[in-house]
C-alpha positions, -999 to 999 in steps of 0.1 A, spaced: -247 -61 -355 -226 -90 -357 -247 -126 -368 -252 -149 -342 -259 -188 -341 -283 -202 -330 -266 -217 -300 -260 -185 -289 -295 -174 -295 -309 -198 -271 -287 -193 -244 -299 -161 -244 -331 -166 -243 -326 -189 -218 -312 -164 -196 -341 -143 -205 -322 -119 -229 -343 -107 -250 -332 -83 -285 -350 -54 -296 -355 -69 -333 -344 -103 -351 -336 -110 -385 -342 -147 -392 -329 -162 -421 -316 -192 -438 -327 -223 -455 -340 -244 -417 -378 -226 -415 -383 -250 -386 -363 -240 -363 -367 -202 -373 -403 -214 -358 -392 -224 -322 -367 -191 -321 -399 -172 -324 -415 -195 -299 -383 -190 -280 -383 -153 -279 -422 -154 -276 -418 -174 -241 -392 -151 -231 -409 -121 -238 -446 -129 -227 -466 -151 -205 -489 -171 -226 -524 -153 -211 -513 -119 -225 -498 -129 -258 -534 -124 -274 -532 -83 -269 -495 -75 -274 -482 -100 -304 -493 -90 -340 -480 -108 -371 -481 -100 -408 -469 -103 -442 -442 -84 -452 -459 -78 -486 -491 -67 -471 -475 -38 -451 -474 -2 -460 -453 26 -439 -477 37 -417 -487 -2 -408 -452 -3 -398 -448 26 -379 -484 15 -365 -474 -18 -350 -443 -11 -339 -450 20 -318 -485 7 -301 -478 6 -264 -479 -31 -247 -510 -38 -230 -509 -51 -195 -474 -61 -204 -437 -49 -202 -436 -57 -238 -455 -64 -272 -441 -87 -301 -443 -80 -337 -436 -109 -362 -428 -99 -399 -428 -124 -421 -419 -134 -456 -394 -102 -455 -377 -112 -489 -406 -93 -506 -394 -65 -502 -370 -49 -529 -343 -30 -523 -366 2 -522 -396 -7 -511 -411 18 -488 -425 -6 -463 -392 -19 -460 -375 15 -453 -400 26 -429 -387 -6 -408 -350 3 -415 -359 37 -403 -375 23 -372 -342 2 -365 -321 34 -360 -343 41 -333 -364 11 -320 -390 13 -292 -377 -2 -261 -410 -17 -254 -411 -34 -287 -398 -68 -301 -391 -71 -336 -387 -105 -356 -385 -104 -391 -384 -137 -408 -371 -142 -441 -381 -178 -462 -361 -206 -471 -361 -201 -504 -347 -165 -503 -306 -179 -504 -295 -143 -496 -292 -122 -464 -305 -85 -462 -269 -67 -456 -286 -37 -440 -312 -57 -414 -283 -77 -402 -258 -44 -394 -298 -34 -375 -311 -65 -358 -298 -97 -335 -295 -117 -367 -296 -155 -368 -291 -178 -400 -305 -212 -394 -290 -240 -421 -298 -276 -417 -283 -295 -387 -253 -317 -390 -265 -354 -385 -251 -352 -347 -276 -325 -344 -301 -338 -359 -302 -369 -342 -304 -350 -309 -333 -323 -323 -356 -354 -335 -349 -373 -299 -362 -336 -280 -393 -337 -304 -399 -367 -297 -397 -365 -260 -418 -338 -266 -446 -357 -284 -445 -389 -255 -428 -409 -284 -403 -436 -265 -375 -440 -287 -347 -465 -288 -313 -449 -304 -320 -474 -331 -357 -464 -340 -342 -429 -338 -314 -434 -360 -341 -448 -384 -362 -415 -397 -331 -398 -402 -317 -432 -423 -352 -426 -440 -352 -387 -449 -317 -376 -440 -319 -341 -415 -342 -325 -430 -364 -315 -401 -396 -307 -415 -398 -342 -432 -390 -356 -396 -413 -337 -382 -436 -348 -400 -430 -387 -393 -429 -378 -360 -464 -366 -360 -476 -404 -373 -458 -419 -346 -473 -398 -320 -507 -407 -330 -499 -444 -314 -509 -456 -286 -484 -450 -258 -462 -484 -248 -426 -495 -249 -397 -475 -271 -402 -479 -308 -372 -501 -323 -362 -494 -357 -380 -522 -373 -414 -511 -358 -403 -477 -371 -398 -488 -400 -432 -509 -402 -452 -472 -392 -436 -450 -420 -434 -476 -446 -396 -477 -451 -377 -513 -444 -346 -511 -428 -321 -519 -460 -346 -496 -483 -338 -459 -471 -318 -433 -493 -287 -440 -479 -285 -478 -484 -294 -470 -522 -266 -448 -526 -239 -475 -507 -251 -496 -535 -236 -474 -562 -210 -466 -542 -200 -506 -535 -206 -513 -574 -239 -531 -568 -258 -512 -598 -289 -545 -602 -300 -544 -564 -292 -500 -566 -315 -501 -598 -344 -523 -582 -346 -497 -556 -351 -469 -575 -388 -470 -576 -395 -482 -539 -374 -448 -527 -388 -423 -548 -424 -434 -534 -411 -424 -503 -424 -388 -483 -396 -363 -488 -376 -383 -511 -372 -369 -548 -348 -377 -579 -333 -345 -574 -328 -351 -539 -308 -386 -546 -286 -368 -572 -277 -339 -547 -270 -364 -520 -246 -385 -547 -227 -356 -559 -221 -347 -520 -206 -379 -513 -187 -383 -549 -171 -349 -535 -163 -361 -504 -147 -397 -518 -127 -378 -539 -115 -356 -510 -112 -393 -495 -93 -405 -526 -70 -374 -522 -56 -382 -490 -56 -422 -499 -31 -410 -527 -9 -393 -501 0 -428 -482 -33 -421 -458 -47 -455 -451 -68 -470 -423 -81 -453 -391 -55 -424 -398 -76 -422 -430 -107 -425 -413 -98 -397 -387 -88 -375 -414 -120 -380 -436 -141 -370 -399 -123 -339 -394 -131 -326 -432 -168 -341 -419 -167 -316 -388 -149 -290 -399 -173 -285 -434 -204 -293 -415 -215 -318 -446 -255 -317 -444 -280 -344 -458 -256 -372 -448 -253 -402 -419 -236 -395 -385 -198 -385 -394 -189 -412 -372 -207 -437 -401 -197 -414 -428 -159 -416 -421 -151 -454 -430 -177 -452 -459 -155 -429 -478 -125 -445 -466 -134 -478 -479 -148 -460 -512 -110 -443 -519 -95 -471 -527 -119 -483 -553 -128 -447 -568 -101 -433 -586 -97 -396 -596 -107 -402 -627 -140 -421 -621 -149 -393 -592 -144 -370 -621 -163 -385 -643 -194 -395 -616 -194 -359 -609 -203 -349 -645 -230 -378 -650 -246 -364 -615 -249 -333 -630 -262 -342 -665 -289 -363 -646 -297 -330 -625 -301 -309 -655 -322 -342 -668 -347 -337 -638 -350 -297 -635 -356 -297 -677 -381 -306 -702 -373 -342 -710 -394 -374 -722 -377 -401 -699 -393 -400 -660 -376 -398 -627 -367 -433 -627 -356 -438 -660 -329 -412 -653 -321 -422 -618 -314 -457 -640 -290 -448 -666 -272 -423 -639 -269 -456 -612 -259 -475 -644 -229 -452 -656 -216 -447 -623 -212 -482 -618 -212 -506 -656 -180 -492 -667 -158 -493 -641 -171 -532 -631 -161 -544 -665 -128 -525 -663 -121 -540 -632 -131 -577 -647 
């Protein structure tokens, strides 16, 4: 079968239309979990879930477990529910795995299958997805994001103002299990009136001024002393890591340079900033602000980053990351300080 998104997904199960097997996979492993809640709500009322859904391990499975559980006739129930997880264990020839593919040719009606694959697995199984609904979940555009960690919230009875909503994703960019997870502190308050992004702020221990993305406008305004003095502050912060910062600068030195491109071209103004939005949305650029924020940022950055210094920010981001993942004396910091200072020193004193 064809893959499907995960808008379409929902609408379906919305609708109550339900697959005979799923393939879940991609980097997103939370919202692979609320598919399978999802699927589970469409497929069973919650007092007979306990006889007719079984989970497992996909590296705990032999044949006939397969055959076993997906076979076993629903109790009380039009259906039954099997989750397999962890599905990238399997090799290319591993039997447990081709007892499922046989199973696919001809699945139980009665039966729904949900394989889940993990985050860290970057590939897709080429033979589950021509077999099952298939759904690849990546990280959410900030847009999205924004809208997912406002839902949760609702959810949890957390009163939100757009500002203190705005501020966890300032704090951790979109990725969701870190916002879940700062969600989870808030919820433990006291109910009362909508949290503003300073009290936010106060409850996960980020100021507003201090998050990821007001260190990187630092380096990219030229302000290496106030970008350096950060450095510690945001790599004490939950979810935040050196390798993180590095991926999120090389992100935007690609998009300034994109920005720089069309600067070059005579683009100026809001026709630039229009222009830089529709690269934004038509790429789907994760792990940054709101396009709408993102646009002007790289505008106003074309004009002072030249093709040249892009260029050469690009290969000082990368050095720094092969810094981090290897063996080397100098800490997080100490890197994250000499990368800050040669994407900035240079350049200041050439423009002086």
């Amino acid at each position: 079968m064809p893959g499907h998104s995960i808008d379409t997904l929902f609408r379906a199960l919305k609708k109550g239309e339900l697959a005979g097997a799923y393939y879940l996979h991609g980097p997103e492993d939370i919202l692979k979990d609320e598919a399978i809640r999802g699927i589970l709500d469409a497929a069973l009322e919650p007092g007979l879930r306990d006889f007719n859904v079984d989970q497992r391990s996909a590296g705990q499975l032999d044949p006939d477990d397969v055959a076993t559980l997906c076979t076993t006739v629903p109790m009380m129930a039009d259906r039954r529910v099997v989750i397999i997880r962890d599905v990238e264990a399997w090799k290319r020839k591993t039997k447990a795995r081709a007892a499922v593919v046989k199973y696919l040719a001809r699945p139980v009606p009665e039966t729904v299958l949900i394989l889940v694959q993990g985050a860290g697995e970057e590939g897709q199984d080429a033979e589950l997805v021509e077999h099952t609904c298939a759904v690849r979940f990546d990280p959410l555009p900030p847009d999205r994001a924004l809208k997912w960690l406002l839902r949760r919230a609702e959810g949890l009875g957390i009163a939100l103002d757009h500002e203190g909503a705005e501020h966890p994703l300032r704090c951790v960019g979109g990725e969701l299990g870190a916002l879940a997870a700062e969600l989870q502190q808030l919820a433990a308050l006291p109910p009362g009136e909508p949290l503003t992004a300073a009290r936010v702020g106060e409850l996960v221990g980020i100021r507003h001024g201090e998050t990821i993305f007001d260190w990187r406008d630092l380096i990219m305004d030229d302000r290496p002393a106030q970008a350096a003095t950060l450095i510690d502050a945001i790599l004490s912060q939950p979810g935040v890591s050196a390798v993180k910062l590095v991926a999120m600068l090389g992100t935007t030195l690609i998009g300034v340079g994109i920005a720089r491109n069309l600067y070059d071209r005579g683009t100026r103004g809001r026709s630039l900033d229009d222009a830089i939005f529709k690269v934004l949305l038509r790429n789907r650029v994760f792990g940054l602000l709101n396009y709408k924020e993102e646009a002007p940022r790289w505008s106003r950055w074309a004009a002072r980053w030249t093709p040249a210094r892009v260029s050469a920010g690009l290969r000082a981001a990368l050095a720094a990351d092969r810094a981090l993942k290897g063996t080397t004396i100098a800490d997080d910091c100490a890197i994250l300080t000499d990368l800050v200072m040669q994407l900035t020193v240079p350049f200041q004193r050439k423009a002086a």
